[in-house]
LOFIDO-256381 format. One line per field, with one value per residue (C-alpha): x, y, z. Coordinates in steps of 0.1 Angstrom, whole numbers, plus 5000, padded with zeros to 4 digits. Layout:
c1 X; ...
c2 Y; ...
c3 Z; ...
***
This chain:
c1 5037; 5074; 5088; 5082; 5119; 5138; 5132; 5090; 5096; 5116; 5088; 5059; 5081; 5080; 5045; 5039; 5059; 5041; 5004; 5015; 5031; 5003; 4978; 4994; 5000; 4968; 4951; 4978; 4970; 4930; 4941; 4955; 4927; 4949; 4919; 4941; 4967; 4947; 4924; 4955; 4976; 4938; 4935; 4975; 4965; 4935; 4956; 4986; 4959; 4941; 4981; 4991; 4955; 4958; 4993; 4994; 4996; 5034; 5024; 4999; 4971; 4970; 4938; 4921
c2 5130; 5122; 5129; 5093; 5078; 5071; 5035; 5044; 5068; 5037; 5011; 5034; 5041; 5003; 5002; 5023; 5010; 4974; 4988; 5007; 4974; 4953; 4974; 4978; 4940; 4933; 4957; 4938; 4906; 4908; 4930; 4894; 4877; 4860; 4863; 4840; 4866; 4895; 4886; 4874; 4910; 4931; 4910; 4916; 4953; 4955; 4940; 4962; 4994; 4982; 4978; 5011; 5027; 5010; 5023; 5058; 5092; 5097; 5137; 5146; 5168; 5206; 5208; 5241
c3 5192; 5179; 5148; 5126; 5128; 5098; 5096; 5100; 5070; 5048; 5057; 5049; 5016; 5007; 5016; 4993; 4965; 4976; 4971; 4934; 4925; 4931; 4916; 4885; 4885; 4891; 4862; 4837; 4844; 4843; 4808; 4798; 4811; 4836; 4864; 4887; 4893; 4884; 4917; 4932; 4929; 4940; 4972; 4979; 4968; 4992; 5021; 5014; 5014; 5048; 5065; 5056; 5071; 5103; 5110; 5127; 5106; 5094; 5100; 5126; 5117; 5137; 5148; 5141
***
C-alpha cells in the first residue's frame, strides 16, 4: 500500500480532535445534568468513533 498522503494524515488528525471533543462534551454536560446535550455529544462521539474505524489503517500492519 501507499504511504497515507498529507491531507489523509490532517483529516484523520481532525478526526481525532472531533471524537476527544465530543467526549469530553458529552461527560460535562451529563456532569451538569444537561441529558439533552450530554446524549447529544455521545451519539456525535459514537458516530465520530465508528467513521474513523471504517477508514483504512493510516500504517499498515507487517504481518509476521
Amino acid at each position: 500500500m501507499s504511504a497515507p498522503s498529507r491531507q489523509e494524515k490532517l483529516g484523520r488528525f481532525l478526526l481525532r480532535g472531533l471524537r476527544i471533543g465530543a467526549s469530553t462534551v458529552a461527560v460535562l454536560e451529563l456532569l451538569r445534568n444537561d441529558w439533552t446535550g450530554g446524549i447529544s455529544a455521545a451519539l456525535a462521539w459514537v458516530v465520530f468513533l465508528l467513521v474513523e474505524r471504517r477508514l483504512t489503517p493510516a500504517s499498515p500492519d507487517s504481518e509476521d
